[in-house]
Steps between C-alpha positions, in 0.01 A plus 500: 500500500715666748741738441884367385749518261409193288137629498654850398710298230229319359288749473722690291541218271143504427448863458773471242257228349182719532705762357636330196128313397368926523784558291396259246140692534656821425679346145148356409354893558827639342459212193110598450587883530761402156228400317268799537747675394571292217157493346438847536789584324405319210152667560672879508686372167199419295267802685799702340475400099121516577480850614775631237304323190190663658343128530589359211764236576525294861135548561484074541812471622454721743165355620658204515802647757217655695380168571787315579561806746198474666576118586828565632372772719268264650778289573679792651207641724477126649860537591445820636215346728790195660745797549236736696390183697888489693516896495688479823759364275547816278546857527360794489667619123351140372194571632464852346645358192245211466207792568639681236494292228196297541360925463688430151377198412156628661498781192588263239158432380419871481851586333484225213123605377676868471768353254238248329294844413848677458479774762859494563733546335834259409750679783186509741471176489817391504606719807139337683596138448851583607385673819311174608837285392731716678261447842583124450851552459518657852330249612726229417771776581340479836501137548866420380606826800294291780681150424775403752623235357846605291406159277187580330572881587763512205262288285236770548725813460576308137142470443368850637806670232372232188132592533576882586706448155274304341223793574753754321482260210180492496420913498742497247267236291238738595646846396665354198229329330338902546749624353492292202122437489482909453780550272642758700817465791465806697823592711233438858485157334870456350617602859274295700581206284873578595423537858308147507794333275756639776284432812501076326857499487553609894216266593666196322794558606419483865289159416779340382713587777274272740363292256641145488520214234278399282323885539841677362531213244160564370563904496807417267304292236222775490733800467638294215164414321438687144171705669741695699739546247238642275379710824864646472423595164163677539648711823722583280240709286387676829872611579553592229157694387547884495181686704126396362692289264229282307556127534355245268157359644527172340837437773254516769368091475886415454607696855213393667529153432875467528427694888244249558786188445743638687240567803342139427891425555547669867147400601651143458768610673280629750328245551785203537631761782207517706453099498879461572406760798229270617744168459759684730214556766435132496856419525543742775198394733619136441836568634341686789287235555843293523619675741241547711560078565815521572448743731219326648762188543755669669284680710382152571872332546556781725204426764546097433918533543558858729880562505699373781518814737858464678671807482191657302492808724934567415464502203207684495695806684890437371625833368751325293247259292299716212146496568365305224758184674360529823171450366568196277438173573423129408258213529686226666609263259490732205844597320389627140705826457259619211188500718341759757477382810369808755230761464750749496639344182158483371450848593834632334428317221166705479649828536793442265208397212311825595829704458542368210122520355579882582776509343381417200168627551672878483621420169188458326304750666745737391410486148116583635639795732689638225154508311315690798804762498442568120147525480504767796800693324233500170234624728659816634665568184124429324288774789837704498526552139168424352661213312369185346631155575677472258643865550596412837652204429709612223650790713586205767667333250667789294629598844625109580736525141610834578590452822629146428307396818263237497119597482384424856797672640374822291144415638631547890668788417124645387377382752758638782481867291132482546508435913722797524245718274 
């Protein structure tokens, strides 16, 4: 087709189409990426007892988790193969990101015969599973930064901060049912228990901030449900435990299994998100589809019905008549005030719906650029220092309430110090 302005407009309209149905592509990736990380939580949870009661208790359980992992991560490698196919369509980061985990998931095999023989031990293994989980959270990190459209944007900022949470509440599971399986709550363990518990709260918080109905509805009636409330309880003995305090053995079924309903809880969550993710993409495309038609029909009324052209040319060159007037005008016989009659209408009407999409757009990917700013802070302060996570974290944040500044505004100020240094 030649070159013109209503091929130019059309042809936006259906790269906004192409666009969205990738989009939906990318929530299907982002939806299978959830539940890897969901069964290998449960996996790192029961690999956890296991070790501590030196094979004693989990041993089936476990087995059977290993199994139910190893189906979902053929699932997962098949939706690895659809994204690589349209690689022109990602990045470079997703890329690397997608290499780097299927070397996780590549190790698995290897890794789980060295806990089945118990070559590792409890913290090894939790720290190895968590490595491979915190790969897939960048990845679907990743994915929410690359979307451009403000709509499911938000929707994904809500689900990258409930599954980055949900991943604290599940290293908590983890290091908790060590703790208790062993008797023992070393202050490492009492403060990385701490650290997870804080690093839930942020991540919720920021969830809820972009979630929308039912998802915050559902948070509310699992924050209320008696698991978490006996949760409370237990964290309470951790607080409250003085240095190598021993902690009653027999508490270690109770925390695990009240962990496991809450997660059971946000994986439903979870789950309901992504789907109402993948609803908005159809709803989306539809409505693009829409207007794709109606753009094709008054493209059409224009060549069927050109304007009359007297006095086109003054009013095409009067100082006094804003530019947008000059350029307006209408099918003979057509007098409907709430309908766009010129391709510069159609074209405004574009721009103003991309200024807005930007708009809004900003706002949610401020929640992820806030993230990038803090995890660089905790890096320098980490090689700087020789600190821990945890460490580095905690000085970001004892610095935030000090300070009374908030934490990413701490974080640039690290980060400015250490371009002067």
């Amino acid at each position: 087709m030649p070159l013109s302005v209503s091929y130019t407009v059309l042809l936006a309209k259906q790269l906004k189409i192409e666009e969205l149905k990738r989009l939906k592509t990318r929530v299907q990736l982002v939806g299978g990426i959830g539940r890897m990380i969901h069964v290998l939580q449960s996996e790192r949870g029961a690999s956890s007892i296991y070790l501590a009661s030196k094979g004693k208790r989990f041993a089936a359980t476990r087995l059977e988790l290993v199994g139910e992992s190893e189906t979902v991560e053929t699932e997962l490698r098949t939706i690895f193969e659809n994204e690589l196919s349209y690689s022109s369509h990602s990045n470079t980061k997703i890329i690397s990101l997608m290499a780097w985990v299927l070397l996780g998931l590549d190790a698995l095999p290897e890794f789980r015969e060295r806990i089945r023989t118990q070559q590792l031990s409890g913290s090894e293994s939790v720290a190895a599973f968590s490595r491979l989980i915190a790969g897939l959270i960048s990845l679907i990190f990743e994915l929410a930064d690359a979307t451009v459209d403000p709509n499911i944007s938000r929707l994904l900022v809500s689900l990258f901060n409930l599954v980055e949470g949900k991943e604290s509440a599940g290293q908590e599971r983890a290091v908790g049912a060590l703790a208790f399986a062993s008797g023992l709550c070393t202050e490492p363990i009492k403060q990385r228990i701490l650290h997870l518990i804080d690093a839930q709260e942020r991540n919720f918080r920021i969830f809820l901030e972009f979630a929308e109905e039912p998802a915050t509805t559902s948070w509310h009636e699992m924050d209320s449900m008696a698991c978490v409330t006996q949760l409370q309880q237990l964290r309470q003995l951790i607080r409250t435990a003085k240095p190598d305090a021993a902690l009653d053995p027999n508490l270690s079924d109770t925390w695990f299994e009240c962990c496991s309903e809450r997660l059971t809880a946000i994986w439903a969550i979870q789950r309901a998100l992504v789907d109402a993710i993948q609803k908005r993409c159809d709803a989306l495309i539809s409505e693009a589809e829409r207007e794709l038609l109606d753009s094709e029909g008054l493209l059409k009324a224009l060549r069927d019905k050109p304007p009359a052209r007297a006095g086109a040319i003054d009013r095409f060159f009067d100082p006094e008549l804003p530019v947008e007037q000059s350029l307006s005008f209408r099918p003979a016989g057509q007098e409907d005030p709430h309908r766009a009659h010129s391709l510069i209408e159609l074209l405004q009407a574009q721009s103003l719906h991309l200024a807005n999409m930007e708009g809004e757009l900003a706002s949610a990917k401020r929640a992820l650029n806030e993230r990038k700013v803090i995890e660089r802070a905790k890096g320098i302060l980490m090689a700087r220092y020789s600190l821990s996570e945890d460490e580095a974290y905690k000085k970001l944040r004892t610095a935030s309430m000090d300070q009374n500044r908030r934490l990413v505004e701490v974080a640039e100020s690290v980060l400015a110090l250490s371009s002067l240094s």
